[in-house]
C-alpha positions in Angstrom: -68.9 12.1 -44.0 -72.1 13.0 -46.2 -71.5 13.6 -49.1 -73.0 17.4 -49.0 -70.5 17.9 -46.7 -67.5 17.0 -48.8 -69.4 18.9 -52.0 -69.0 22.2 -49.6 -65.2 21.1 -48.8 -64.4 21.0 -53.0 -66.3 24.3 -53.8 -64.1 26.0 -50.6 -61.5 24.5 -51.8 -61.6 25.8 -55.6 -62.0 29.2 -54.2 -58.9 28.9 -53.4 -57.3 28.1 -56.4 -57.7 27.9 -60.8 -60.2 24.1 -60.4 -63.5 24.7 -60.3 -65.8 21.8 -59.2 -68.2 20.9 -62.2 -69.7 18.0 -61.5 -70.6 16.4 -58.1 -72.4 12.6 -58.0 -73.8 10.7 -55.4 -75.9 8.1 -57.1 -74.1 5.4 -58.6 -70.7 6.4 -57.0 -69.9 10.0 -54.8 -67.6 11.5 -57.6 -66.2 15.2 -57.6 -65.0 16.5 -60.9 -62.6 19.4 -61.3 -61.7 21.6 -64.0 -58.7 24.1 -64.7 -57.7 25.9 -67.9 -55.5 24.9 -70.1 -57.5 21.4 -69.9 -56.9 20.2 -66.7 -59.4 17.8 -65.4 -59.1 15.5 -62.8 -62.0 13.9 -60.4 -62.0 11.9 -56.8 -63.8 8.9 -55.8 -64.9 9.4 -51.8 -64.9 6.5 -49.8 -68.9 5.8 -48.4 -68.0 3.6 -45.3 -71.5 4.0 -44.4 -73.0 1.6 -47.4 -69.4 -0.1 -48.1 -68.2 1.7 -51.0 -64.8 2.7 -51.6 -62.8 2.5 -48.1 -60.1 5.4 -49.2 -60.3 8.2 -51.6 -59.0 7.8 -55.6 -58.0 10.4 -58.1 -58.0 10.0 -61.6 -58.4 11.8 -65.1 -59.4 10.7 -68.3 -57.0 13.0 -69.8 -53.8 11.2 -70.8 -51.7 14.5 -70.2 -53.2 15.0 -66.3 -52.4 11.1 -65.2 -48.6 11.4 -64.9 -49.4 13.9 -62.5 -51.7 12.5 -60.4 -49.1 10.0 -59.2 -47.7 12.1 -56.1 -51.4 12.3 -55.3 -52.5 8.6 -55.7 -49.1 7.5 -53.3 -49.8 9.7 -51.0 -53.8 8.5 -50.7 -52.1 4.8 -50.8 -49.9 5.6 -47.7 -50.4 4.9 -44.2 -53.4 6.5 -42.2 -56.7 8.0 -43.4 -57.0 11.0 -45.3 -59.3 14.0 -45.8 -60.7 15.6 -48.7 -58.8 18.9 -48.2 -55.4 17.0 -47.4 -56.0 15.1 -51.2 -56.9 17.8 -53.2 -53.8 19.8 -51.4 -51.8 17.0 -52.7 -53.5 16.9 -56.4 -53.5 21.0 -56.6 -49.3 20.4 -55.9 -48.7 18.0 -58.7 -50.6 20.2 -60.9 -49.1 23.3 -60.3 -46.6 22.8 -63.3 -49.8 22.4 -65.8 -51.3 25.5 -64.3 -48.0 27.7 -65.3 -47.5 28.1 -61.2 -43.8 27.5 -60.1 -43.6 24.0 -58.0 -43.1 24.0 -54.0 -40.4 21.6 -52.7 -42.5 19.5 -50.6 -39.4 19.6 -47.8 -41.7 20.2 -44.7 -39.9 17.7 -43.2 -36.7 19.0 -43.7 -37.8 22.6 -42.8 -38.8 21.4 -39.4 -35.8 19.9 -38.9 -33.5 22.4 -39.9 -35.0 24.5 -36.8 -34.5 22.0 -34.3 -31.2 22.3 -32.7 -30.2 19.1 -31.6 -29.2 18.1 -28.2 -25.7 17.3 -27.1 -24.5 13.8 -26.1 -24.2 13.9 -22.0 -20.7 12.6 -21.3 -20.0 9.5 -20.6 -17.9 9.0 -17.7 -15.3 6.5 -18.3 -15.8 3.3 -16.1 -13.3 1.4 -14.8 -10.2 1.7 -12.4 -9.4 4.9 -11.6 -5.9 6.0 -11.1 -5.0 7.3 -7.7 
């Protein structure tokens, strides 16, 4: 993706939400930084498979108080499959949410989807062998 693209993605994104994007790099490395009061700060490497950078996206802040946080959001971007800009700053906006004074979301999607399927019943069986006659 170029990298003008993903700069529109992060400022839609903040709209969204308390960050606001306040610096965007493409020089030496393509680096978004965000800001949120009270003194959040946080920024994401973008992979560049195009000139071989970084393969997958990384978060990290130079705050001591954010990096705890950013955990959820650096195992998720370590898990299986490729992920998007949106789908990491989702993840990074989640953790965050107790910083930001917002009350936390379960993240049970899982288990919400499952609670709704009803499952299906076992078809009987039918007992093999002799039959009594």
């Amino acid at each position: 993706m170029q990298f003008k693209e993903l700069v529109d993605t992060a400022e839609k994104w903040c709209s969204g939400n308390p960050f606001d994007l306040i610096f965007a790099e493409d020089v030496d490395e393509r680096r978004l930084d965000f800001y949120a009061e009270p003194g959040i700060s946080f920024y994401v490497l973008c992979p560049d498979n195009l000139t071989g950078g970084t393969e997958n996206f990384h978060v990290w802040s130079e705050s001591e108080d954010c990096l705890p946080f950013l955990q959820l959001a650096q195992d998720y971007i370590s898990s299986c499959g490729k992920k998007t800009l949106l789908e990491v700053l989702d993840k990074v906006f989640r953790a965050f949410r107790p910083l930001l004074g917002l009350p936390d979301i379960d993240d049970d999607a899982f288990d919400q989807y499952h609670a709704d399927v009803e499952e299906e019943p076992e078809p009987d069986h039918q007992q093999m062998g002799v039959s009594q006659q």
